[in-house]
N, C-alpha and C positions, 0 to 999 in steps of 0.2 A: 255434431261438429266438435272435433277435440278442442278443451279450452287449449286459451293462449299461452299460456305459463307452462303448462306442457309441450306442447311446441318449439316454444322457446329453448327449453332444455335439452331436446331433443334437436335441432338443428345447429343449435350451437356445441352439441358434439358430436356432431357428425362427420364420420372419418370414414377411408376408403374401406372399402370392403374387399375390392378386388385390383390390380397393377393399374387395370384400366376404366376401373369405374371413379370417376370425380367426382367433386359437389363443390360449389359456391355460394358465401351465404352473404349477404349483407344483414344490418341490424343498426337500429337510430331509437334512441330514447328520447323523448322531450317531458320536463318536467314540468308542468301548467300550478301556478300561474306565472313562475320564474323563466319559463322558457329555456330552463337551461339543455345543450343538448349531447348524448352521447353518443358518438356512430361508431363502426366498426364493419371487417368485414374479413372475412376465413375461406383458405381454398382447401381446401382436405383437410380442414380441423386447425390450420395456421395459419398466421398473420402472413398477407404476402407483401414480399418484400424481395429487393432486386439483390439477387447475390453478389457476395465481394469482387470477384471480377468486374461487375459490372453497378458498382454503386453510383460510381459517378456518370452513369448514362443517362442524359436527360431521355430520350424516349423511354428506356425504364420507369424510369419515377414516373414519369407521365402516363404510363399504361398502369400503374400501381395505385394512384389517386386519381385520375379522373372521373370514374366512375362514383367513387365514392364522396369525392368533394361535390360532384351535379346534381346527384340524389340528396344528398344532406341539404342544398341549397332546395328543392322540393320541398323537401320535410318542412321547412323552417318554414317556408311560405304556407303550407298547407297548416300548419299547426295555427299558424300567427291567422287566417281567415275562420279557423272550425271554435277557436278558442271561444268564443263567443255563445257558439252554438251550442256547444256541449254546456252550458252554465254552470261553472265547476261548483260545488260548495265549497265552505272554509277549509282551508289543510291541503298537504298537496295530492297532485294525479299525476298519473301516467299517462302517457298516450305514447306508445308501438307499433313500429313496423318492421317487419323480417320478411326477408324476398330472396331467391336463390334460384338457383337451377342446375339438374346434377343432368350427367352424361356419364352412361352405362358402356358395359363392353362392349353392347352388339349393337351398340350407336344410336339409342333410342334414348331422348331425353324427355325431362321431367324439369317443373319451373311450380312455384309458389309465389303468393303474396297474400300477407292476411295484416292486419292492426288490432290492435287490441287496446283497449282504458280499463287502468284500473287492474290488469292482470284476467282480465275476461273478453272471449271473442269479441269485437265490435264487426268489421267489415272484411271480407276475403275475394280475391279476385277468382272467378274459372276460368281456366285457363283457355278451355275449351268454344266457350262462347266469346268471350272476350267481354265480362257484364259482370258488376259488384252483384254481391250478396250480403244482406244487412240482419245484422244480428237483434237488434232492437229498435225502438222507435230511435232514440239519439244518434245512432247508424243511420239511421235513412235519412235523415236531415244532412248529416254530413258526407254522404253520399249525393244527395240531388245538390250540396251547395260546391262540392269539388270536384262533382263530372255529370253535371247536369245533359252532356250531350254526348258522353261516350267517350268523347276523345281519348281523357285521361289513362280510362280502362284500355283501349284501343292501343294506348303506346306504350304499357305497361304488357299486356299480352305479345308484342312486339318484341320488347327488348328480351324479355323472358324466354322466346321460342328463337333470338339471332343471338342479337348483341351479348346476353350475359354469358351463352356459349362462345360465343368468339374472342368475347373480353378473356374468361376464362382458360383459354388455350394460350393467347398469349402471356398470360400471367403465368402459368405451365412451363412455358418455354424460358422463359427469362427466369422461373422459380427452380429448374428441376432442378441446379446443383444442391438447392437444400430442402428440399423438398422429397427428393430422390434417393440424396444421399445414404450411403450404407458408412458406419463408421464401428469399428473391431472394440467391445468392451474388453477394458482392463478389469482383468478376477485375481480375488485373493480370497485367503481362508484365514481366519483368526479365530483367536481366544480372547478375549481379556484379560484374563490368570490361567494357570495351568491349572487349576483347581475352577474352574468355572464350570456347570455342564451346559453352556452353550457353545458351539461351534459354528460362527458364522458363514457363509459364501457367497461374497460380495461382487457384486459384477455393475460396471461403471464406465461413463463417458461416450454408451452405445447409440445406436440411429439406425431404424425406426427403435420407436416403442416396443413393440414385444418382443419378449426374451423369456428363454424357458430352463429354470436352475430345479436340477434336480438331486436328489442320494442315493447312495446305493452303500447298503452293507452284503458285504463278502461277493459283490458282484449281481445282489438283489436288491430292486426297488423298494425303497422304502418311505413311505406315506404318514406314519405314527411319529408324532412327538418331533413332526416337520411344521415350523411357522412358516410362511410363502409372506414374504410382507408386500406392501402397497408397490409400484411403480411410482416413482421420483422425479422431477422435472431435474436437471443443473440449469447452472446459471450461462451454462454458453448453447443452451439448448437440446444438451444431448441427457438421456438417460440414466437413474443408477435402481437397482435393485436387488433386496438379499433374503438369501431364506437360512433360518436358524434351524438346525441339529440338536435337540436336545439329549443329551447321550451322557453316559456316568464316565467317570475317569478309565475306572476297570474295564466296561465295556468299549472303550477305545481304543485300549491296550489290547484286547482280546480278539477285537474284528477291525477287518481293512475294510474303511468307509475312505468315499469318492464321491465330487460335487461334478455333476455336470452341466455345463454352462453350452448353449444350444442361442442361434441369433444369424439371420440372415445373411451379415456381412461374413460369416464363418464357413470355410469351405469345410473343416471338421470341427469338432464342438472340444469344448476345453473341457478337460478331465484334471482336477486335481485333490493331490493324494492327502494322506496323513502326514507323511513329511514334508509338507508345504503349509504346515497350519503355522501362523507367527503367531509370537503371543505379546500381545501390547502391553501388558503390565506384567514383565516378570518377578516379581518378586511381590506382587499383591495376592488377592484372596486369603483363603482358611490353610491354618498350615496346625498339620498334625492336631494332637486335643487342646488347642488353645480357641478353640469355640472360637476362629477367626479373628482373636487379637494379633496384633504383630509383633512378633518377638524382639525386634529391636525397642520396641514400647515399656515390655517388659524387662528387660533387661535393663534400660533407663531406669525405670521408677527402682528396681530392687539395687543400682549401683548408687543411687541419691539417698536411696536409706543408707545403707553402708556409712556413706559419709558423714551421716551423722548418729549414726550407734558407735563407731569407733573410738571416733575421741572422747567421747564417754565413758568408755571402760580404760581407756588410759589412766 
């Protein structure tokens, strides 16, 4: 059995693979002996939520939290009956559950449920029988004490092979405008000094996630002395990310390099040149042999002397 905590990580990023393959996950934390509780719950890797059009749709919000304020109302009760059984020792615990159900292209669906204390399997539903599976002795006590006749399991197998599908599509429906959405990132190319040997290409504000920035010198890919940095969340949801050129000044001067910027909402991908690079601090970096001090720096300090050798020799 894969432990819990892997699982965990693994479901909660789980994103589409394919236009038409989905997934749904729910997720409830409670924290023993506080009880306190954290729920949550993701359709293709995001929080669902009714798009601007349609925020103020009560049946929206209503298909957006149902499900998830029913189930948490479960948990609560489930936790508040097992807490006992489990006999916590001093310090706190966990107690977990993550339940989902994805729907593939060729319309064949797939459903979980497992819990877990402590960050290690406790109990898992099969989906197949519709019957717990108990990870150790304190699993089978809280298992015979919260579905001692089936039922529980029985309507857990249930929701899992209809409802979480159905709930699912409609959350789909009322999600696709942001969920769906294709949005055109903004690129740029910079420097920070003229004298700097990095040359950034910056691409931002896109939707979905992947985006592919590439180089090319004199019309060849180029792979060496290329950083690819991480992918970015923004604050309105969308996308930024950049990959740095490491390149000499001379070498820049010499060969025509181009960043290509590639991304779904693109019917052709953005190509930008040498003469599109800005440079954010023109007048900073290393300038000629002053070992990168700045000449107006110098120039101060030798006209502050002046001022006071001069009238001296008066």
């Amino acid at each position: 059995m894969i432990r819990f905590i892997t699982l965990v990580i693994f479901i909660v990023l789980c994103w589409r693979v394919s236009a038409d393959t989905h997934c749904m996950q729910y997720f409830y934390t409670a924290i023993i002996p506080e009880r306190n509780f954290t729920p949550g719950a993701v359709v293709d890797g995001e929080v669902p939520k009714c798009p601007k059009v349609k925020a103020d749709d009560p049946q929206c919000l209503k298909q957006v939290t149902h499900h998830l304020q029913k189930h948490q109302d479960l948990f609560q009760n489930t936790v508040a009956v097992v807490t006992p059984l489990l006999n916590p020792t001093k310090g706190v615990h966990t107690l977990q559950v993550i339940y989902g159900c994805e729907l593939y292209d060729n319309s064949t669906t797939k459903g979980y449920m497992q819990y877990g204390y402590d960050g290690e399997d406790f109990i898992s539903l099969d989906r197949k029988t519709g019957t717990w599976t108990a990870a150790n002795d304190k699993a089978e006590l809280f298992m015979n004490k919260c579905g001692p006749t089936g039922a529980e399991a029985k309507y857990w197998k249930d929701f899992l092979d209809t409802d979480c599908i159905d709930w699912m599509n409609k959350v789909l429906t009322y999600s696709r405008e942001t969920l769906e959405r294709k949005v055109r990132p903004t690129a740029s190319v910079f420097q920070k000094h003229s004298f700097s040997p990095e040359v950034v290409c910056h691409a931002t504000g896109f939707f979905p996630k992947t985006v592919n920035i590439t180089w090319q010198k004199d019309g060849e890919d180029v792979h060496e002395d290329v950083d690819l940095r991480e992918t970015l969340p923004n604050q309105d949801g969308s996308f930024q990310k950049r990959s740095v050129l490491n390149v000499s000044a001379e070498d820049l001067q010499k060969h025509t390099y181009t960043c290509m910027i590639q991304h779904s909402s693109l019917e052709k991908e953005i190509v930008l040149h040498e003469e599109d690079i800005r440079i954010l601090n023109p007048g900073g970096g290393s300038n000629g042999g002053s070992g990168g001090v700045n000449i107006g720096i110098i120039v101060g300090v030798v006209m502050a002397l002046m001022a006071l050798i001069v009238p001296s020799m008066v």
